[in-house]
N, C-alpha and C positions, 0 to 999 in steps of 0.2 A: 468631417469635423475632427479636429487635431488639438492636444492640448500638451502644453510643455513642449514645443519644439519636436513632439515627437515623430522620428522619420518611420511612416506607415512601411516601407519596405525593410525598413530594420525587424520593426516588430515580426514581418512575417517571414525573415531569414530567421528570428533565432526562433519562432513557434516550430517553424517545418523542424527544426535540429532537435528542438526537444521531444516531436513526434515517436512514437513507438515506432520501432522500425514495420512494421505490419499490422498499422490499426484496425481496428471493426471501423465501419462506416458505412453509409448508404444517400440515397435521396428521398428515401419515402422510410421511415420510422415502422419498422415493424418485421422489415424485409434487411437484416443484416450482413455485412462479407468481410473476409478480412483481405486486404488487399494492399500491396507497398504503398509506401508512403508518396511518390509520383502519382498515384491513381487516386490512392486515399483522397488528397490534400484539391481535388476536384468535386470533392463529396459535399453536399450540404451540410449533413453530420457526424462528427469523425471523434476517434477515441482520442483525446487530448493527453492523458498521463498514460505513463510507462506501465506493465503489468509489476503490482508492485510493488510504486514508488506512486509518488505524490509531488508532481513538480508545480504544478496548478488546484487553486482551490475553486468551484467554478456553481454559482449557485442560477437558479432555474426563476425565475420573475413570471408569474402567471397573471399580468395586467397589466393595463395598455399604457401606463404612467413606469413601466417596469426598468424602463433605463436609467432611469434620476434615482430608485429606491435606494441608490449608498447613500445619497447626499439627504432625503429626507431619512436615512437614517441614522447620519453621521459616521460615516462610515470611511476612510479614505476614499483616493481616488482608485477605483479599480483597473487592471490592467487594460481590459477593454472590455465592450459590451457588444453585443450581437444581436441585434434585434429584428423581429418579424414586423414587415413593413404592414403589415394587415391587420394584426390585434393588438402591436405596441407589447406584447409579450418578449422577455427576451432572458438571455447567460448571461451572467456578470463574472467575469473570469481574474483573479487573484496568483499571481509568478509569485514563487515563493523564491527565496533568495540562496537558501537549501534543501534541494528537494527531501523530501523521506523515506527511507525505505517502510512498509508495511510490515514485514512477515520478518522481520529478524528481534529475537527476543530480545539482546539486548539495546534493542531500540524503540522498547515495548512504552518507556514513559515517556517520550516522548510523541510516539503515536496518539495515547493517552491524550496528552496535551493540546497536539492539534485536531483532537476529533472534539474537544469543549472549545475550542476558540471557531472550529466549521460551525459548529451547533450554536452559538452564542452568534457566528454572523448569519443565518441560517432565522434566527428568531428575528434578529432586527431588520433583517431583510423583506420578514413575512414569503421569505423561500419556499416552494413547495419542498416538505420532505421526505417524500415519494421521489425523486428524482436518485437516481442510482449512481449519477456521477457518471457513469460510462462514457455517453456521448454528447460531445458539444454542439450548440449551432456553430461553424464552421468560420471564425472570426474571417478566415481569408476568402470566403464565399461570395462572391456578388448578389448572392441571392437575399443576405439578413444586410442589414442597415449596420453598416459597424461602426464602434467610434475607438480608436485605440487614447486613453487619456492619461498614462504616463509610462517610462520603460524602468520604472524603479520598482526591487524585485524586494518583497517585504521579507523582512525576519518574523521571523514567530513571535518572540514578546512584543515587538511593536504594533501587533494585529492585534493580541489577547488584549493590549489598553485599549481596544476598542468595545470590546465587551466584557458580559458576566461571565466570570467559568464557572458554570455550577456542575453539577452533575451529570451526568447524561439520565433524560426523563426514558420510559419503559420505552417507545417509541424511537429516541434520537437512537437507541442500544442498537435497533434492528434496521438503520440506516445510515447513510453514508458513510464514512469513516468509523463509526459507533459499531458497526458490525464486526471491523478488524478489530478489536480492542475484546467485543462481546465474544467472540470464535477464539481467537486465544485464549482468554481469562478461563473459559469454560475449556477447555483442551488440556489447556496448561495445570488445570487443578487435578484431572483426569488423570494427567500425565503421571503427576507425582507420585500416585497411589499404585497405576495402574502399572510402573516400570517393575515392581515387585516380582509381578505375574513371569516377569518375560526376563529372567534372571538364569543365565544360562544361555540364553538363545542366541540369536544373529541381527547384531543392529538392522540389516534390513526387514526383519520378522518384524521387528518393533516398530521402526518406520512405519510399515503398513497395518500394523494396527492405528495407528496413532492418525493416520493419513486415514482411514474411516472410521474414527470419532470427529475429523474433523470435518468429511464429507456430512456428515449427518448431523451434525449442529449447522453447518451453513444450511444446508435444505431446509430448515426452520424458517429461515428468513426471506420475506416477502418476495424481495430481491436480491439472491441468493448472489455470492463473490463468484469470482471466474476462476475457472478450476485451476488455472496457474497461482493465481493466490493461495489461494486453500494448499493447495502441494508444497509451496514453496514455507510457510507457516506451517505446515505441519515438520517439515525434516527440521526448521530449526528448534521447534517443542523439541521433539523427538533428538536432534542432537546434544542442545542443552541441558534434559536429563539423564541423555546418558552418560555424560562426562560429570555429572555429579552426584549422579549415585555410584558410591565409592564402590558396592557389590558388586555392579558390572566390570565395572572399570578394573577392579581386582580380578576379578573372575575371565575376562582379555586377557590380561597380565599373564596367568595363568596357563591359556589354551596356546598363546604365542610362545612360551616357554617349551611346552607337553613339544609342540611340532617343531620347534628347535632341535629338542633332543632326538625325535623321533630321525631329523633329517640330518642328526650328529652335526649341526653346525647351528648359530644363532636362525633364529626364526627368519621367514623370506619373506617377501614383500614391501608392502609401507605400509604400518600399523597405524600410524595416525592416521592414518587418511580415513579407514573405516572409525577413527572415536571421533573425528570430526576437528582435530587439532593439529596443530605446525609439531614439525618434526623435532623442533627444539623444545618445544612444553613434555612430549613425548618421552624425550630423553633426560630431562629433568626429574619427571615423574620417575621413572626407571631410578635414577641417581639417589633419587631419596628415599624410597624404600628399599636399597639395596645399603642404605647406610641404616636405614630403622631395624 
C-alpha cells in the first residue's frame, strides 16, 4: 500500500544513502553486530540515524492497531511504518527535512527543541518510552509489513504544531533525545566550574576529564548513549569552554610565546587547532590584544 504516488524504490534509494556507514543490526534483538551498510540493510533491524545526528524521528507502537496511531492521533502522515505482521505492533518513522547534529553546543537549542516535539509525538502516539531509538524494524525488510505514505521530509516547526512542548517530565529526561539534552545540561554546568581546576594544564588534560564526567552521567541512564555520542559531546563541552575562559585562552597565549622565544623564532605549529578555532579567529585574537 502506497500513498502520494509514492515510488517504494525511491524511498529505499534515499533510506540506504542516509544509512550510517556501519550500522548495529541484527535478526534476532538482543544479539547485536555492526556491519556495512550492504549487509546491514538485509537485517530485520538496523540503526537507522547516523552516530550523532538525527536524520529520522522513529517512534515504537506496542499494539496491534499500532499503524493507524498518527492518524488517531492526528498526527501527519509519517514517512513510513513497519509493521509485525503477527501482533500489528509496529515503527512509525519521521525524515526530517534537516537532520541534527546531537553533541555540538552550539546546537544545543535546537536539540532542546526537537527532544519536546519527539516527546510531545511520543505522548500522543501512546509510544513506548523505553525504546532507545537505536534500532528500527528494517522499513526495506520483507519480513515487517511496510507502508511508505509520503516522501515529504518535515521541518521542525511544522511537527512541533502538532503537539504540546512542554517540559521534558523526570522520565522523557532519561530517554530518547531527553538524554542528549540531560548529559549536556549536566556536563556543561560541571564544565564551567570545573575548567578553573585545569588552568594551566593541556587541553587534552581537560578533554579527559570532562570525557569522564560525561561517561558517568550517561551510566545513569536506563539506556545509556553510545560511546561515540558521549565522546563527541564531550570535546565540544570541553572545546567551547576553553575558548571562553579567557584564563586559559590567555594563559595559551602565553606558553606559545615562552616557545617562540625559547626557539628564537615565532612559536611552531597551528595553535588554533589545539583551542579548537580557524586560524583567522586565532590571528584576530592575537591582533587585539597586541593593540590593548
Amino acid at each position: 500500500m502506497q500513498h502520494n504516488n509514492v515510488n517504494k524504490s525511491d524511498f529505499r534509494s534515499n533510506f540506504y544513502q542516509n544509512l550510517p556507514h556501519k550500522p548495529y543490526c541484527t535478526d534476532e534483538l538482543g544479539y547485536t553486530f555492526i556491519n556495512p551498510k550492504p549487509i546491514a540493510i538485509k537485517k530485520r533491524y538496523l540503526q537507522h540515524n547516523p552516530p550523532c545526528m538525527v536524520v529520522y524521528l522513529v517512534f515504537d507502537i506496542d499494539r496491534s492497531d499500532a499503524v493507524m496511531a498518527w492518524f488517531d492521533a492526528g498526527l501527519p502522515l509519517p514517512t513510513w511504518t513497519a509493521q509485525n505482521p503477527a501482533n500489528g505492533h509496529a515503527h512509525i518513522g519521521y525524515e526530517l527535512k534537516a537532520p541534527v547534529p546531537t553533541t555540538r553546543a552550539a546546537k544545543q537549542k535546537i536539540v532542546e527543541y526537537l527532544a519536546k516535539i519527539e516527546a510531545g509525538m511520543a505522548r500522543k502516539l501512546g509510544a513506548d518510552v523505553g525504546y532507545s531509538g537505536l534500532l528500527t524494524k528494517n522499513p526495506c525488510h520483507i519480513h515487517w509489513r511496510t507502508t511508505i505514505w509520503t516522501d515529504e521530509k518535515y521541518e521542525l516547526n511544522y511537527l512541533a504544531d502538532f503537539v504540546d512542548l512542554l517540559p521534558l517530565s523526570k522520565k522523557e529526561q532519561s530517554e530518547g533525545l531527553g538524554r542528549n539534552c540531560t548529559m549536556f545540561d549536566i556536563v556543561r554546568k560541571w564544565a564551567y566550574k570545573a575548567i578553573r581546576e585545569h588552568r594551566g594544564s593541556s587541553f587534552d588534560t581537560w578533554l579527559g576529564e570532562v570525557l569522564k564526567e560525561a561517561v558517568n552521567v550517561n551510566s545513569a541512564f536506563t539506556k545509556p548513549l553510545g560511546y561515540s555520542e558521549v565522546k563527541a559531546t564531550s570535546k565540544s563541552i570541553a572545546k567551547y569552554c576553553w575558548k571562553n575562559d579567557g584564563y586559559c585562552y590567555q594563559e595559551f597565549i602565553q606558553r606559545q610565546i615562552y616557545k617562540g622565544k625559547l626557539g628564537g623564532r615565532p612559536s611552531l605549529g597551528e595553535p588554533w587547532k589545539e583551542l579548537g578555532i580557524s586560524r583567522a579567529t586565532y590571528f584576530r585574537r592575537k591582533k587585539s590584544e597586541t593593540k590593548a
